[in-house]
C-alpha positions in Angstrom: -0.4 -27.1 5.6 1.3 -29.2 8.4 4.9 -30.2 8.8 4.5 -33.9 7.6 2.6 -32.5 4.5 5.1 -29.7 3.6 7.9 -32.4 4.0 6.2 -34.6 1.9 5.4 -31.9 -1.4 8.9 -30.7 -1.0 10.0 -34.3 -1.7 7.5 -34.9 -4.2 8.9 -32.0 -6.3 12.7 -31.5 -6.0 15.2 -33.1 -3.9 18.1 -30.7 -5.2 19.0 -27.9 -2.8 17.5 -24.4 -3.4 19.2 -21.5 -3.5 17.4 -18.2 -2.0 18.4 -14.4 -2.2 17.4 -12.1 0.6 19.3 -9.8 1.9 21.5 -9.8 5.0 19.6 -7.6 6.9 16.2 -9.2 6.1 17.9 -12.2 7.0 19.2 -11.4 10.7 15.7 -9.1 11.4 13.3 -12.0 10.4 15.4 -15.2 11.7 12.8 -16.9 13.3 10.9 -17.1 10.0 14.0 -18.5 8.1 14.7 -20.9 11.3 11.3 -22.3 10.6 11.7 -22.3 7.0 14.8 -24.9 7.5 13.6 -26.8 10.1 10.6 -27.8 7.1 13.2 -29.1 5.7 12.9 -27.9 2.1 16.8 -28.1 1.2 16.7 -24.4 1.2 20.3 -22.5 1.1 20.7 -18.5 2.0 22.4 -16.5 -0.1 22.4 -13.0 1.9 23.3 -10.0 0.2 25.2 -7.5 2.5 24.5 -4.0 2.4 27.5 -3.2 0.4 26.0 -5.3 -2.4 28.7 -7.9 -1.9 27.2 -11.2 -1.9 27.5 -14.4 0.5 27.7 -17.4 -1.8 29.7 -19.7 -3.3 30.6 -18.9 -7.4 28.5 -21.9 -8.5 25.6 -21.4 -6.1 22.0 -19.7 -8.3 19.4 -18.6 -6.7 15.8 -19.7 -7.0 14.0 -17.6 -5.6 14.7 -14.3 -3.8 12.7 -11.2 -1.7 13.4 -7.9 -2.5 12.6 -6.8 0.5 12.1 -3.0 1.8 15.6 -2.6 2.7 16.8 -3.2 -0.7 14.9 -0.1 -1.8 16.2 1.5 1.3 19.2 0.8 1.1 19.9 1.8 -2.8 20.5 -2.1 -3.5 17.9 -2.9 -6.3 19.8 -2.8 -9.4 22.7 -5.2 -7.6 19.6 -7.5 -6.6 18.0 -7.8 -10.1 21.7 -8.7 -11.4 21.8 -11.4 -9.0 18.6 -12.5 -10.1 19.1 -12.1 -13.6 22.5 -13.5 -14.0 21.1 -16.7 -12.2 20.1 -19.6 -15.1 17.8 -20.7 -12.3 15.8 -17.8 -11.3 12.1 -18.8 -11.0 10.3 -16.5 -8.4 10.5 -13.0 -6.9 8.1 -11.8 -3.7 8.7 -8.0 -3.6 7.9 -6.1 -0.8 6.6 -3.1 -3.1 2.7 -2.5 -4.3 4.3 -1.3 -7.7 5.7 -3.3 -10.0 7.2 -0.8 -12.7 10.5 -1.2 -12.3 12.4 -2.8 -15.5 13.6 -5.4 -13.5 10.4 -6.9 -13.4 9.6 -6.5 -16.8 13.4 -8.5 -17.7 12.2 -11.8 -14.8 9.2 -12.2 -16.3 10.5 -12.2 -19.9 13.0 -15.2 -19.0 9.5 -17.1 -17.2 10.5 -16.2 -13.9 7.2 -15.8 -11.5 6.4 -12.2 -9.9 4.2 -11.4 -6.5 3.8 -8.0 -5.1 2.7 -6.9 -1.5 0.0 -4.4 0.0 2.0 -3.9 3.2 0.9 -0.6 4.0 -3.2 -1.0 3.1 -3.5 -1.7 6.9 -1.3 1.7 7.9 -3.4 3.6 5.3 -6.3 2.7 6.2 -5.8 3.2 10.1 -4.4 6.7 9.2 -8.0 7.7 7.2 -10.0 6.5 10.2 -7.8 8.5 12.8 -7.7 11.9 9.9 -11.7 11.7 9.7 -12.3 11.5 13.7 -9.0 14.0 14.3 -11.7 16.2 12.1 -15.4 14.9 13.0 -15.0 15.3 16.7 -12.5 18.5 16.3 -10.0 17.2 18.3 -7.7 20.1 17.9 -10.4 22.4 20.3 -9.3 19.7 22.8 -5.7 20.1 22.2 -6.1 23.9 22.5 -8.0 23.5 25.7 -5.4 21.4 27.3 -2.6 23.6 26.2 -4.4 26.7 27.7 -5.4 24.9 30.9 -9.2 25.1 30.2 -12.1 22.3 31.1 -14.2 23.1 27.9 -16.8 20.6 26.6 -17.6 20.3 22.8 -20.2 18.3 20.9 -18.8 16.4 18.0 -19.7 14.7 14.5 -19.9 10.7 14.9 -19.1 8.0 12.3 -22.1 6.3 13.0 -24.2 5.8 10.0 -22.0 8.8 7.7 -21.6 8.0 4.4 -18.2 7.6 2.6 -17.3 7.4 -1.0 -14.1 5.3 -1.8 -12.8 6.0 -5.1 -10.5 2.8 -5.9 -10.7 0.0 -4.2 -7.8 -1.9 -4.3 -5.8 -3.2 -1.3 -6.0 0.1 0.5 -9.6 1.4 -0.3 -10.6 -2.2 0.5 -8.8 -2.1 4.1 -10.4 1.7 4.3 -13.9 0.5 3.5 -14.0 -2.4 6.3 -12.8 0.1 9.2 -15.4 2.7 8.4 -18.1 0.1 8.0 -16.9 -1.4 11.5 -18.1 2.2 12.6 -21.3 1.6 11.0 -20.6 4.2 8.5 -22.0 3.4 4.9 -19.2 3.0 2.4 -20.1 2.9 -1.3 -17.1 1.9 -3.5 -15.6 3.0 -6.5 -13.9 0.7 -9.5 -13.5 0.1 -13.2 -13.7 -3.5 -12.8 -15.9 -4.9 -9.6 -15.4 -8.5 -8.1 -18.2 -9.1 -6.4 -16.0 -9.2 -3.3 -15.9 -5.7 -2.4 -16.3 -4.7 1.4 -18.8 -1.9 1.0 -22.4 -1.9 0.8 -22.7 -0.6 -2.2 -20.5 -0.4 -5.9 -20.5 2.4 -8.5 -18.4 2.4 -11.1 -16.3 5.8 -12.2 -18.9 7.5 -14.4 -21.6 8.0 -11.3 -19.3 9.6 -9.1 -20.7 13.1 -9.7 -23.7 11.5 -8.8 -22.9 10.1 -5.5 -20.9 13.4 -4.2 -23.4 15.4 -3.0 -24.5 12.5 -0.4 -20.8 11.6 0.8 -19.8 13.0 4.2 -16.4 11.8 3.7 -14.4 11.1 -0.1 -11.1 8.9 -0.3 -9.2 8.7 -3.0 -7.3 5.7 -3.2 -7.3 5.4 -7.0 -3.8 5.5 -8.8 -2.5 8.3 -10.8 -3.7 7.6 -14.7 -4.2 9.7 -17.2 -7.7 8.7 -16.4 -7.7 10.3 -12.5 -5.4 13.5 -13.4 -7.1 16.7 -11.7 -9.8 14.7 -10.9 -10.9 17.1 -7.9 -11.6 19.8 -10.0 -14.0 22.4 -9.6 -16.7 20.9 -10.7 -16.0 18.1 -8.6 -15.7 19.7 -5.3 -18.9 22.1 -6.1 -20.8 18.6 -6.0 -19.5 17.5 -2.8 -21.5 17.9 0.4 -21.3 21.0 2.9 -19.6 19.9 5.3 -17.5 16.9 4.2 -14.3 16.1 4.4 -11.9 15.0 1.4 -8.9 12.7 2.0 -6.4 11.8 -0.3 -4.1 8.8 0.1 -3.3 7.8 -3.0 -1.4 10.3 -5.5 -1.1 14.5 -5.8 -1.7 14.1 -9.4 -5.6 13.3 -8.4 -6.0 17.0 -7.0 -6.4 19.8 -8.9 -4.3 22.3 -6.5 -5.8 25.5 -7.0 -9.1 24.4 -7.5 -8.6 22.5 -3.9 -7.8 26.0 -2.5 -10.6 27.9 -3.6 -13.3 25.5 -2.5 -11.5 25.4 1.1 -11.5 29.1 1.3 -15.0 29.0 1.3 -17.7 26.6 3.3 -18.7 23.9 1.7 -15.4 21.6 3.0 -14.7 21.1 6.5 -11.6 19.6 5.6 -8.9 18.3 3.1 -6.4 15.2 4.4 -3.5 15.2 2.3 -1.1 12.9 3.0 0.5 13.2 -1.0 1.0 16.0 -3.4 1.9 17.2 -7.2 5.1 18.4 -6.1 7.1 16.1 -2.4 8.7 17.5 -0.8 5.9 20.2 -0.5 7.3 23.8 -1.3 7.8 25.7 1.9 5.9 28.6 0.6 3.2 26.4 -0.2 -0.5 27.2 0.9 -1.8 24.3 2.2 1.0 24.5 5.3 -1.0 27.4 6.9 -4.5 27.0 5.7 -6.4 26.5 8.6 -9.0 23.1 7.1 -5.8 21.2 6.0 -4.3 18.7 7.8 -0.7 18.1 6.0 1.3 15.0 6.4 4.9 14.1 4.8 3.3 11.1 2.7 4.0 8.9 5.7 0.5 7.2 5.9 2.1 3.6 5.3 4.9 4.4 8.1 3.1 1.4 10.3 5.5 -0.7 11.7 4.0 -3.7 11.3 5.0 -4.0 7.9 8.2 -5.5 8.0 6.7 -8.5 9.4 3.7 -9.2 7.6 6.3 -8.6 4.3 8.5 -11.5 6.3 5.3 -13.7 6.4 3.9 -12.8 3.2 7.7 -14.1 1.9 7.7 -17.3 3.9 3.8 -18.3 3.1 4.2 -18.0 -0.9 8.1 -19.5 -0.5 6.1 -22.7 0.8 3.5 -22.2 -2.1 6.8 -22.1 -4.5 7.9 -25.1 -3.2 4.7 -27.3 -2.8 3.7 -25.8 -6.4 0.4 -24.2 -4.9 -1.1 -21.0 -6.4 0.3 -18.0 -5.0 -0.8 -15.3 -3.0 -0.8 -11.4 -4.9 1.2 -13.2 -8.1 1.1 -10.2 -10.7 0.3 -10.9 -14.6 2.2 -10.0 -17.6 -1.1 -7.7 -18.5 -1.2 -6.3 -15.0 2.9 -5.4 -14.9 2.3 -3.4 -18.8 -1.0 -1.7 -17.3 -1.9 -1.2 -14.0 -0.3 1.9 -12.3 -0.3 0.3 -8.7 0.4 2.8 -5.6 3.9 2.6 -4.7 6.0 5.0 -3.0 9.7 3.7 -1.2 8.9 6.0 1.9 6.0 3.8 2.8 7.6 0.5 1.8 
């Protein structure tokens, strides 16, 4: 939408000034967004909450709208921003920076009408993390590694991603993100969901009950499905005896998915070349814990989201739907009473 056109649907809808929490540190970190913002001119009036939780506002001033952004989870601040909120007569619209949306707070806007939206910030971390994992193991880049470290010119013939097959189970945000890097390596994804779109990236869709069927051809398995009662020990025995020699599992999404000991015992003997496991049953990971030493697993501290880049697409996701807000347009990743009660979304505040 253009200047002239924002100017005039801000106009057409409210001429009163609106008041909008963020924090202070959002604030300062993303000023160019909020410089743009005013320079709209949409009447729009910062209240910034400090990190001490005291907040920079007048007594009569109620905010409209507000971002709980990722230093508010950081920074132990939530509870003082959904009082804010919630103490405001006004409140109308929250963008969260978080996938999840099962915090109380959420629940207690939406009762009083106000409007939610939730953010996939770390899909594009996640799913850059999976490709690396899968070519760290396909071309067995740690022979390199060792080669370097002991000074030796040693060549090695390696796996490609070219035209392997991957299995996505759950295909939100991040198994989306997942399936259209692989298939940019010409891999073959077939995708895993309950309730299909139509939209999917992959070439083709299967929903939960054939995924014993479709094991035994997958060279690589994702999970990126969320921890239900539904997905509990899903990677059981049976499940990994159906997987392809030679594969390699990856888990992204939640511990809960992995049957531990089961996991163990298929990668002690040869049918897995590899496990990826980026969460687990129990974070921190016990020290005395197994998969630290075993030689297919490649451990990471649940840090797959830790790409940078997510502060600003969370700054632009917050500006975009704040102009949607204002020029009453639909809204980008708005979440449903049904979907807040029901849907277990990934969220973890280390990746956020």
């Amino acid at each position: 939408m253009d200047l002239p056109a924002l100017r005039m649907a801000r106009q057409s809808h409210s001429i009163h000034d609106v008041f909008a929490l963020v924090t202070e540190k959002a604030y300062g970190q993303h000023r160019s967004h909020f410089d743009a913002l005013d320079q709209e001119g949409h009447g729009l009036k910062w209240l910034r909450l400090a990190d001490d939780g005291q907040l920079d506002a007048p007594p009569d001033a109620h905010p409209e709208v507000g971002w709980l952004s990722s230093d508010v989870f950081f920074g132990g601040l939530v509870d003082r921003f959904f009082e804010i909120a919630e103490q405001s007569p006004d409140f109308r619209w929250l963008q969260s920076a978080a996938a999840g949306v099962d915090l109380d707070g959420y629940q207690r806007l939406m009762d009083r009408g106000a409007r939610i939206c939730n953010a996939h910030l770390t899909a594009i971390p996640i799913a850059e993390y999976v490709l690396r994992a899968v070519l760290d193991v396909f071309q067995d880049a740690e022979r390199w590694r060792a080669a370097q470290a002991d000074g030796r010119w040693k060549h090695h013939n390696f796996r490609e991603v070219w035209r392997s097959r991957w299995l996505i189970i759950g295909l939100g945000a991040i198994g989306a993100e997942t399936a259209r890097r692989a298939r940019a390596f010409e891999a073959h994804v077939t995708g895993v969901r309950r309730h299909p779109t139509g939209n999917e990236p992959v070439d083709a869709m299967i929903a939960p009950a054939d995924v014993p069927g479709a094991l035994p051809a997958a060279d690589v398995v994702v999970l990126a499905a969320p921890a239900t009662p539904d997905t509990e020990n899903l990677v059981d025995d049976a499940f990994l005896s159906a997987m392809k020699p030679g594969s390699v599992l990856v888990n992204i999404a939640r511990g809960k998915l992995i049957d531990d000991e089961a996991l163990l015992r298929a990668l002690d003997g040869d049918r897995l070349a590899a496990a990826v496991l980026d969460v687990f049953n129990t974070e921190p990971l016990e020290r005395d814990h197994p998969y630290w030493t075993h030689p297919k697993v490649v451990l990471t501290p649940h840090s797959s989201g830790g790409g940078i880049g997510r502060w600003e697409r969370g700054a632009e996701l917050f500006c975009d739907n704040l102009r949607r807000v204002l020029a009453g347009e639909p809204l980008v990743n708005e979440v449903t009473t049904m979907e807040l009660l029901t849907t277990d979304l990934p969220f973890a505040l280390g990746q956020q």
